[in-house]
C-alpha positions as CSV (number, residue, x, y, z in Angstrom):
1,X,26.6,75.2,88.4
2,X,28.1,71.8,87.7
3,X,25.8,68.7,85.9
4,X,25.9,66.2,88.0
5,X,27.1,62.8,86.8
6,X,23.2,61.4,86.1
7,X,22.2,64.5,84.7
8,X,24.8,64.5,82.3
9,X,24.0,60.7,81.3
10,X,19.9,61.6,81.3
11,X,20.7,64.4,78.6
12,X,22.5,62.6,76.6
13,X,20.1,59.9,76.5
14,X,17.3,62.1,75.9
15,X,19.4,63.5,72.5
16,X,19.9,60.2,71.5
17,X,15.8,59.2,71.6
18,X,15.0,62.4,69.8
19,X,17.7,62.2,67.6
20,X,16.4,58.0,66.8
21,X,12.8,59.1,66.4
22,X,13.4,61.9,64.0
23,X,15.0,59.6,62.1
24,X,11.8,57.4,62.3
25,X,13.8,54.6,64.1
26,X,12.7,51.6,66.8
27,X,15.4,50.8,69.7
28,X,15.3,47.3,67.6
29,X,16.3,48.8,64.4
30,X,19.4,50.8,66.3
31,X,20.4,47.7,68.1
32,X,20.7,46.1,64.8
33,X,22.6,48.3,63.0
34,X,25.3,48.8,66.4
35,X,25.6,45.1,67.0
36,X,23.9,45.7,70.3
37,X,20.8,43.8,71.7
38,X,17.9,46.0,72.2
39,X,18.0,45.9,76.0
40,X,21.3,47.5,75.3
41,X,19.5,50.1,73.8
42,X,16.8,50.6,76.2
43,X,19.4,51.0,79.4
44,X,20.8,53.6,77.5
45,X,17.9,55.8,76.3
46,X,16.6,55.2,79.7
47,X,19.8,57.1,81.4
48,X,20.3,53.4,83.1
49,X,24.0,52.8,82.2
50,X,27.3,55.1,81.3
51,X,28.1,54.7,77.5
52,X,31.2,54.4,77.3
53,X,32.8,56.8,74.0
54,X,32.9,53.9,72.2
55,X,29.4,52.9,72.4
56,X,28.6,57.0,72.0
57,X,31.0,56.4,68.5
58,X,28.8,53.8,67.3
59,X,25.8,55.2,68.0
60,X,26.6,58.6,66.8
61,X,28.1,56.5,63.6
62,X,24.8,54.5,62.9
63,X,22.0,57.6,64.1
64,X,24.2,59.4,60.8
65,X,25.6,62.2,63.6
66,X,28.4,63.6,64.8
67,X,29.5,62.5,68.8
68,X,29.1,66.0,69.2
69,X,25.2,66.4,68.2
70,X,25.1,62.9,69.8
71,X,26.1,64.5,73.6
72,X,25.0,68.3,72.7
73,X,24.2,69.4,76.3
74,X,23.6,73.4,77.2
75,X,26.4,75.6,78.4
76,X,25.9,76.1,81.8
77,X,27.3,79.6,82.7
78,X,29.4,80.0,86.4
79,X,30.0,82.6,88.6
80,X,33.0,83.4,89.3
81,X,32.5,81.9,93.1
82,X,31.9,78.3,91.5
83,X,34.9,78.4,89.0
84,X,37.1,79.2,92.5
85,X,38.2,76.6,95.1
């Protein structure tokens, strides 16, 4: 089982809100410190736009995480019949 491309984006987005609120952090506040306008913010959380790495380096920068935490997303296991084509 693949993710599919807005799965992908949704779970990363989700990281980055839990990640922002643990650290007890308003979109305005992150959109300050990237350089970004809050809107910019929102899209993102909201699984509305594909970050580019860039924008996942700054975040990931400013949030005090690695890109890695940042995109952490579950190993999904295959089968042997979807890793064949």
């Amino acid at each position: 089982m693949r993710l599919r491309r807005q799965e992908l984006i949704d779970l990363v987005a989700q990281n980055a809100v839990k990640i922002r609120e643990k650290k007890g952090m308003s979109q305005s506040q992150l959109a300050r410190l990237c350089g970004k306008h809050r809107q910019s913010i929102q899209r993102f959380e909201a699984g509305l736009m594909n970050p580019s790495l860039y924008f996942l380096h700054v975040i990931a920068m400013k949030l005090d995480v690695s890109i890695s935490e940042l995109v952490n997303v579950p190993k999904i296991k295959t089968t042997s019949k979807q890793t064949k084509k």
